[in-house]
N, C-alpha and C positions, 0 to 999 in steps of 0.2 A: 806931572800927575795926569794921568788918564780922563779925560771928560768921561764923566757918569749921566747915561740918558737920563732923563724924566722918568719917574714911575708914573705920572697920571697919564701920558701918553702911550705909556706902554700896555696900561691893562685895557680891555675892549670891554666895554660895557655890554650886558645881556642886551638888549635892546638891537643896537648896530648890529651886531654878532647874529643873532636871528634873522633878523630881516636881510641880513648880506647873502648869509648861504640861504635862504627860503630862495632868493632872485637867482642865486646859483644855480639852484633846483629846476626852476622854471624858465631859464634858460631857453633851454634845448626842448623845453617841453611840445612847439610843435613850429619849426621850423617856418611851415608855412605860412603860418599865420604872424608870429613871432617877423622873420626878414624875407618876404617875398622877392625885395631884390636880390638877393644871393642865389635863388632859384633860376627867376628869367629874368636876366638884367633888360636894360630897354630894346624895344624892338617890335617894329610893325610889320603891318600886313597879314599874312594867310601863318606864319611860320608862329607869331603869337597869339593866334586866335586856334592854332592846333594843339598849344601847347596848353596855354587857360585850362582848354576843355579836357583835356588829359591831365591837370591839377585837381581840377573839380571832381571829378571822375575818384583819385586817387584818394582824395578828402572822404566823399560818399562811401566808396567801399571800406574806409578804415573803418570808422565809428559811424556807424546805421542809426545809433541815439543821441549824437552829440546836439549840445545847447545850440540855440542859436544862431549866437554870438560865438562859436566854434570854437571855446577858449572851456569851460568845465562841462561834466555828464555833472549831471543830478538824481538824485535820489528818486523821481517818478519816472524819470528816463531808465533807471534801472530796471526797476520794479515792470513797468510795463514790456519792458522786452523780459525777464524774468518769468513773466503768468504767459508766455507762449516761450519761451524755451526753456522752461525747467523740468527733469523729467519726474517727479513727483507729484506737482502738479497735474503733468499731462496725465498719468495713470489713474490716478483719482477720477479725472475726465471719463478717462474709458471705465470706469469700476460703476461709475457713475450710469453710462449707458447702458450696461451690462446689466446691471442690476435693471432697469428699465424694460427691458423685457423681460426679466423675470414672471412681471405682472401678467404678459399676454398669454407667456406660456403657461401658468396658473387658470388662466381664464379657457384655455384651450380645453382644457378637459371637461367641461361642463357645456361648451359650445354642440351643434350640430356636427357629428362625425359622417363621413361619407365616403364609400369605397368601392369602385368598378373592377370587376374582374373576368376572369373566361376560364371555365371547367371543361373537361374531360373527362370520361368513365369508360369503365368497359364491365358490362352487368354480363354475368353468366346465371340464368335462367334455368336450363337443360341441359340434364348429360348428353345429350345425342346433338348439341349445338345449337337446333332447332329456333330456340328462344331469343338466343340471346342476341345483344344490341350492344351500341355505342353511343352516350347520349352525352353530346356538349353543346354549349353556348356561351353569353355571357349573362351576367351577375350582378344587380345593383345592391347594396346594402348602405341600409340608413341607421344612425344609434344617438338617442337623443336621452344623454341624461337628466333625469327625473329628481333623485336625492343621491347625494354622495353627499356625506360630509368631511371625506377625506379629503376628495376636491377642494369644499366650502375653506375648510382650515389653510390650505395651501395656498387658495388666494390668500386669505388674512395674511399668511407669512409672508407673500410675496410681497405685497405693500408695505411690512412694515422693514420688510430687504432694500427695499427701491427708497423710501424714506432714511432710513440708516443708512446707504449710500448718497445721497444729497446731502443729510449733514455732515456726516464726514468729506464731502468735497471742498463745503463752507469753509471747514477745521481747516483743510489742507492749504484753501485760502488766505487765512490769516494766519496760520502756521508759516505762507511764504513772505507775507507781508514784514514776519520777524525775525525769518531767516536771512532776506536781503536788506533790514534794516541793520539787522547784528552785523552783519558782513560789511555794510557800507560803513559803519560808525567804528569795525575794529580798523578797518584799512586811515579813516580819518585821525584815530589813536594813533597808528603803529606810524603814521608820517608825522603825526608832531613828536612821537619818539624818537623817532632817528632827527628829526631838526631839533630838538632838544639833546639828544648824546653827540651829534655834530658843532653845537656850540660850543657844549660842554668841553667838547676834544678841543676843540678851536682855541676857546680861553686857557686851558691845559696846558697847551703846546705854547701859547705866549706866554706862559709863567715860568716853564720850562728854561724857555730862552731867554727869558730875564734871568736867570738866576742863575743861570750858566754864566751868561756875560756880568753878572755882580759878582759869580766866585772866581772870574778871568781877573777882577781887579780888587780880587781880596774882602769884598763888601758883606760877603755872606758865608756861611760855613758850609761845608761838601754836605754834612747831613741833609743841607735843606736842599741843593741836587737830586739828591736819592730818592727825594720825600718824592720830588716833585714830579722825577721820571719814574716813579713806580705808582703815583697818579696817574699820568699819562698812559700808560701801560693799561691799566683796568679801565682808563676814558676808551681807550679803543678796542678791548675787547666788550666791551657795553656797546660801541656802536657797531660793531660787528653783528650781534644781538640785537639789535635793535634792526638792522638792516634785513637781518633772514627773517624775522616776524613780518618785516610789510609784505616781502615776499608771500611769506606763505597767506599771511590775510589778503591780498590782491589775487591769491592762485582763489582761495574761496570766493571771492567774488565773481571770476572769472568762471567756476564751475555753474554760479546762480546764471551768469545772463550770456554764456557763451563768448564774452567779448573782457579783449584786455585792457582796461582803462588807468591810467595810473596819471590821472587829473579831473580830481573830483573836485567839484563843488564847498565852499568848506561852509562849517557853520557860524553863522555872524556873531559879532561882539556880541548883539541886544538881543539874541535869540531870548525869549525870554523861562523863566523857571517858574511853569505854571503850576499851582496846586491839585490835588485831586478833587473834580466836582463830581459827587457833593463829599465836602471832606468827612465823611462819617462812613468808617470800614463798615460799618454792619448794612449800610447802602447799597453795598457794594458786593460784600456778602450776598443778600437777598438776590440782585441782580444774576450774581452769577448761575445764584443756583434755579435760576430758571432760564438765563439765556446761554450759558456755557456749553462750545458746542459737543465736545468731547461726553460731556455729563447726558448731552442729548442723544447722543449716539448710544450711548451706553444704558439709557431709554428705549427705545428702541431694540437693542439688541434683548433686552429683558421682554418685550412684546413678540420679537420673534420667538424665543423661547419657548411663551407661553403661546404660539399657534402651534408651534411643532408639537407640544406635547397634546394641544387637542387632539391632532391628527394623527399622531400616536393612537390616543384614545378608539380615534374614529374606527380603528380595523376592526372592531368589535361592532360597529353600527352593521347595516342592510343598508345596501345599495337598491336600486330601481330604476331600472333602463327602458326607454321604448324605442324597438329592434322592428324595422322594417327591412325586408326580403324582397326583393324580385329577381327570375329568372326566365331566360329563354329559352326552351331546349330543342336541339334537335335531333333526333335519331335514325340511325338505318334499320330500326324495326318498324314496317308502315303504320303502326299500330301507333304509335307512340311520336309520329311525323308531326313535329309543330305545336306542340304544350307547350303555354307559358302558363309559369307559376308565380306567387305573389303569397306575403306574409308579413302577418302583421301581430305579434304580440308583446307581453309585458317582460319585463326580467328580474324577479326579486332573488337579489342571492342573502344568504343571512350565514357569516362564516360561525364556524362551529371547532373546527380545530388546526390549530396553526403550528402545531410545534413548539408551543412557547415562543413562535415570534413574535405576538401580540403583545405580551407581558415585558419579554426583555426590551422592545421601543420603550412602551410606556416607565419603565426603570429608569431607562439611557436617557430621557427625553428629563424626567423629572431631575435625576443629577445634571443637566446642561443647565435646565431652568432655576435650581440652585448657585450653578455658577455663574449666571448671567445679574444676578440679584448680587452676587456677594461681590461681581463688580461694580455692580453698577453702588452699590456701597463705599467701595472703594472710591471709586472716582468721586463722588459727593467729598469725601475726605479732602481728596487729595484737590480738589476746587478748592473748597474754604480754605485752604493752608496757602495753596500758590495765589490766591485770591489777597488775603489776609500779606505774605513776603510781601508779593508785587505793590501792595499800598503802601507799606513802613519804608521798602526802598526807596520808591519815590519820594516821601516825605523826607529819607536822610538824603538824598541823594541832592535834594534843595537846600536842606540845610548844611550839607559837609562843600557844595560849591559854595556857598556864600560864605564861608569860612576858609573856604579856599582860596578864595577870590581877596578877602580882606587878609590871611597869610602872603597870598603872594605881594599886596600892597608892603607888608611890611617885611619881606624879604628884599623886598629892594628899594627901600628907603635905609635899612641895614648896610647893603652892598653897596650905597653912597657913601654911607656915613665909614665903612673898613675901608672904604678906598679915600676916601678924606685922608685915614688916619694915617693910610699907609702912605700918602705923600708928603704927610709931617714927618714921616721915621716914625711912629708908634706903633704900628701895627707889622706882622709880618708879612711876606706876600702870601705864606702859607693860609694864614688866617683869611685874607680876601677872597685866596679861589674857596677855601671853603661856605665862606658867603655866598659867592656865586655860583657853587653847586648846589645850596637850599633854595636859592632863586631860581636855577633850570629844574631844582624839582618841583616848585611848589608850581613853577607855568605845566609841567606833563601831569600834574595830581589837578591842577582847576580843568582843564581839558579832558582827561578821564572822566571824573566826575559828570562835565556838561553831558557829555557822549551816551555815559551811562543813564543818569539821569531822563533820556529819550529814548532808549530803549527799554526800562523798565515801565514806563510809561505807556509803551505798548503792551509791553507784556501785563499789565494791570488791566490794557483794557480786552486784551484776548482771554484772560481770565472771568472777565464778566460778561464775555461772549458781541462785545460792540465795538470790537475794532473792526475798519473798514478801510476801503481805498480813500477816504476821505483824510483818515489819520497823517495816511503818507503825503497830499496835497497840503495838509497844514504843515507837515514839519519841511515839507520842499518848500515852502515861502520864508525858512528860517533859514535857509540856502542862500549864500549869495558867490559870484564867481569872480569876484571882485579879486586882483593881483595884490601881494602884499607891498604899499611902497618903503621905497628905503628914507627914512627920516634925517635930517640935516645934520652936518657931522657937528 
């Protein structure tokens, strides 16, 4: 009779299984650091001290943010190479400058105007030629406005342009801060996914091959074969799947901070699942709708409105200029050799007909300043709602980890007790890996959840307008770069 293995040696507990391929993984993750002897084996003199510095050199230019300890990137290392190479960022920047002078050039028309020039004539006096001359020189003019309130209004708008540009730079700010936190936390997902469908496959494939070699000696029937290899079958096309997602979430990350990193930082056992202070949404509420900056913007843009339609208004006012002249002249009639002229008057203009351009501004200007109102309505809305999600997520997001977390406790105190069973002969092996795939899913469901649960936690506090660079320093001390070790067999 045939020796039949052991089943309790044969199945691979989640635990070993994870942490075997995690070391797999990181391996190869940076040679240099990882076996320096395989690089420069031993050897002195001038020939390793060119070569050092040509490592060193090679190190530097990969990764410009790495830790360190030159083993993870972290999350502020991201971030701060992100706020100088993203280019969303940067254009806000310049939108921001842009708008900054708007203010001067506003201011300009109301300042002293000043303009040198040089004339020419030719005066025909007399039919017989007799008279006539040619009289040129140059030309000062001065123009110092008095009242314009077209002007007056254009500054108003200008400042509140240059203001509405600053707060939307802030937005764009913590707008980035949640874009490379999203980015860093799906890339930290999409690796415990594929180390979770690598298990998975891993356990699969050893059930496989048990139960190949128990239907070799009669032990089991062909159905459970079939069962088993067309498990395996969908284990690998899930890790297939699982594999083009980190892909594509490391290409997004990669777009955030121009650098390819595929050795991040991960997040610690004890990170911990803090609640919202103050735990009271309508706290929160209030806040936002006074610091939120999108809502602020959208403030702003309802004040610009309302200077353009002053200025609208204003083409109906009187202007009032005071207009200084001076000239030089010189002429070939002797008569007229060497007068200089000089003027000095008022300028009231008072428009009187414009073609109905007066009226249709003031129209177009009032339907803008309607639409600037019914956004800025809008937006108040749409605060209090993402305001209001971003709290309740946070709050499940705590409560669906800790329930996560005590599932996965009993997923695998489960997957002991099927694998007990199934070394007595009671259980099937089919029944075990099914155990064992609620176990890898319940460890990729507590890890989602943690991941989630810190980004929605920015996004509650970009909703109430107090997320800052300080956010991302607290959740980078939840960081640690620490290798996973492998546990005693």
């Amino acid at each position: 009779m045939h020796n039949v293995p052991q089943q309790g040696t044969e199945v691979a507990t989640l635990r070993i299984i994870t942490y075997k391929i995690a070391m797999e993984q990181n391996e190869n993750v940076c040679l240099f650091h990882c076996k320096p002897e395989l690089i420069m084996p031993r050897m002195t003199g001038p020939v390793y001290l060119v070569l050092s510095h040509l490592l060193a050199l090679c190190l530097l230019l990969g990764s410009s943010v790495a830790r360190a300890d030159g083993h993870r990137v972290d999350l502020l290392s991201l971030y701060l190479r992100a706020s100088e190479y993203d280019a969303e960022i940067a254009a806000a920047r310049a939108e921001f400058e842009a708008a900054k002078t708007s203010v001067s050039l506003a201011r300009s028309n109301v300042r002293p105007q000043a303009s040198i020039g040089y004339s020419a004539s030719y005066n025909d006096v007399n039919s017989d030629f007799s008279g006539n001359f040619i009289d040129h020189g140059p030309n000062l003019s001065l123009r110092q406005t008095i009242y314009n309130k077209i002007h007056l209004a254009t500054i108003d708008q200008a400042k509140a342009t240059e203001k509405q540009a600053e707060a939307q730079l802030e937005a764009q700010k913590q707008e980035l801060i949640l874009r490379v936190a999203q980015a860093y936390f799906d890339v930290l997902q999409a690796e415990s996914e594929l180390l979770f469908r690598r298990s998975e496959l891993d356990a699969i494939k050893r059930q496989k091959e048990q139960n190949e070699r128990r239907f070799d000696v009669g032990l089991v029937a062909i159905t459970d074969v079939k069962d088993a290899q067309a498990q395996f079958d969908l284990a690998t096309a899930q890790e297939i799947a699982a594999r083009n997602t980190l892909e594509a979430a490391r290409e997004a990350l990669t777009l955030l901070t121009g650098l390819s990193v595929d050795n991040l930082a991960q997040l610690a056992d004890d990170a911990p699942l803090l609640p919202p202070s103050p735990e009271d949404v309508k706290a929160w509420e209030n806040t936002a709708l006074e610091q939120n900056l999108p809502l602020v913007v959208a403030e702003l843009a309802v004040r610009s409105a309302q200077a353009e339609l002053s200025a609208s208004r204003a083409e109906r006012y009187p202007t009032l200029d005071l207009v200084g002249i001076a000239a030089g002249n010189t002429s070939t009639n002797d008569v007229r050799e060497g007068i200089d002229s000089g003027e000095l008057r008022l300028e009231l203009n008072l428009p009187l007909l414009t073609g109905g351009r007066t009226k249709a501004l003031v129209s177009q200007s009032k339907a803008l300043a309607r639409v600037a109102r019914q956004e800025l309505e809008l937006q108040k809305r749409r605060t209090l709602q993402e305001t209001r999600n971003a709290y309740r997520n946070v709050v499940a997001n705590i409560a669906q980890a800790n329930a996560l977390k005590q599932a996965l406790d009993s997923t695998q105190k489960s997957l002991e007790a099927q694998e007990a069973g199934f070394d007595e002969g009671l259980l099937t092996s089919l029944e075990v890996l099914r155990s064992l795939q609620d176990t890898f899913g319940a460890q990729s469901d507590y890890a989602a959840a943690r991941y989630q649960y810190i980004v929605n936690t920015l996004f509650l506090k970009r909703a109430a307008g107090t997320l800052s660079e300080q956010d991302i320093r607290q959740i980078n001390n939840w960081l640690t770069g620490e290798q996973p070790q492998i546990p005693a067999q």
